[in-house]
N, C-alpha and C positions, 0 to 999 in steps of 0.2 A: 223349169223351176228357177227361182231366181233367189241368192243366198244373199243378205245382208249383214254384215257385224259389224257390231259398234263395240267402244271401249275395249278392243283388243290391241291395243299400242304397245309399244314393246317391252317395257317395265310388266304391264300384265302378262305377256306373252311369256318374259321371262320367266314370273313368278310361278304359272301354272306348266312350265316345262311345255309347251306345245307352242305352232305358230298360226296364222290365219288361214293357213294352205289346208293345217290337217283338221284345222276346227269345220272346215267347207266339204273335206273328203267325208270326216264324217258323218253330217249331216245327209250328202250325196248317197251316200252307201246305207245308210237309215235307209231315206225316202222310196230309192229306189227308181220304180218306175211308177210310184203314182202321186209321181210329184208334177205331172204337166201344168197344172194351174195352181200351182203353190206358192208362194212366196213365204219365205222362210228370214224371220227378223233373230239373230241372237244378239242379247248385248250384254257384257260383263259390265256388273256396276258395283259400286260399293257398300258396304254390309257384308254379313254369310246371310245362305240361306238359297234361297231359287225359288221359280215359279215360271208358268207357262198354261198358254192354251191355246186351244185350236178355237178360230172363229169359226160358227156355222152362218153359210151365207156370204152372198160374196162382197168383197169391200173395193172401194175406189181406189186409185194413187191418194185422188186428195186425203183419204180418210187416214192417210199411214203419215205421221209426224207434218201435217196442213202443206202436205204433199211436195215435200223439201228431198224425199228419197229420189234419187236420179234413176232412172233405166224402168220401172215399175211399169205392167202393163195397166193396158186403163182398166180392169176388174180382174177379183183374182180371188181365190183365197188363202187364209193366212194364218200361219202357226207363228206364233210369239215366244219367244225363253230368255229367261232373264237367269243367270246366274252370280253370284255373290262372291265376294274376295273367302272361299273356300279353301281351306287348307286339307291336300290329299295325302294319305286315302281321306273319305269321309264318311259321315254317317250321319243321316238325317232319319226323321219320320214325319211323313207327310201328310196332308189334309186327311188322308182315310184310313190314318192308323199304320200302314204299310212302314214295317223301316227299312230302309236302303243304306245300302254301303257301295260305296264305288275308288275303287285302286287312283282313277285318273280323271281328270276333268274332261278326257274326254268319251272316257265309261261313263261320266255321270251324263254329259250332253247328247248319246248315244240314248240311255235308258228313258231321259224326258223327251227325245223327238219322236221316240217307240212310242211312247204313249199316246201323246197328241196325234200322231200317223195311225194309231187307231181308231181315235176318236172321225178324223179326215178319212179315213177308210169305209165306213159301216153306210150303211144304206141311209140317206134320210128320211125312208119313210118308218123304219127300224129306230124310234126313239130311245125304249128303253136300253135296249143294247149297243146303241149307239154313247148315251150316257151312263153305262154301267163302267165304275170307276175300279171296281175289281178284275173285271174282264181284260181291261185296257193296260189297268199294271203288269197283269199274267202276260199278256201280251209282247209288252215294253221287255219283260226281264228272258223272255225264251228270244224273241227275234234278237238283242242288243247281243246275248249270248253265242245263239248261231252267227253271228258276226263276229266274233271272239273277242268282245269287249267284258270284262270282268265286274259283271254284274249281278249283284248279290240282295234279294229281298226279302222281308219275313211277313205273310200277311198276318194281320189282327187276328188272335184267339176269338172264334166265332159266339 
């Protein structure tokens, strides 16, 4: 697996109380072991807020930033997460209604690479539950937890 961060310079680092070591551990300890053909992009930018997704299919080096990322194999596939100048704990509610609280920024980057790691998990010939966006949260909030990251979610009143 191969981890990239952008925009974790040390004013950011300072502000979210964490460094680029442990932001890579956690991602490591997320993926696991099915992360062999993964490449893993995070970048803190500015705004609040986050976002993230797994591509299905595989992409090139050229395809990642007109292929300016250094060490990239030549195909691969790829989870994205973009996180926002967040102030923690936080609390958000996301595209499917779900609200999330997370103690740390790195509880919150822990619960979005659970997610996307399920989506990169499910069989592709398994579409709908591969795209099933409730599955993937439930997913995110028990693995990020077995982890002992402090992750906390309420789904949508059905």
């Amino acid at each position: 697996m191969h981890i990239h961060v952008f925009g974790a310079d040390e004013p950011t680092c300072a502000r979210l109380d964490t460094t680029e070591e442990q932001i890579r551990d956690v991602v490591t300890r997320v993926i696991g072991r099915s992360g062999s053909d993964l490449v893993v992009l995070i970048y803190f930018v500015q705004g609040a807020g986050w976002d993230a997704e797994y591509r299905h299919g595989w992409v090139r080096a050229s395809d990642v930033h007109r292929g300016t990322v250094p060490g990239l194999p030549p195909r691969f596939l790829l989870i994205r997460v973009a996180l926002g100048e967040n102030a923690y704990p936080y609390e958000s509610i996301d595209d499917y209604g779900w609200t999330w609280r997370h103690a740390t920024v790195l509880d919150h980057l822990a619960a979005v690479v659970a997610h996307e790691l399920y989506h990169h998990t499910q069989p592709h010939f398994a579409r709908r539950r591969m795209n099933n966006e409730a599955d993937a949260n439930r997913f995110a909030v028990q693995h990020a937890r077995r982890l002992g990251f402090d992750v906390q979610a309420i789904a949508p009143a059905a």
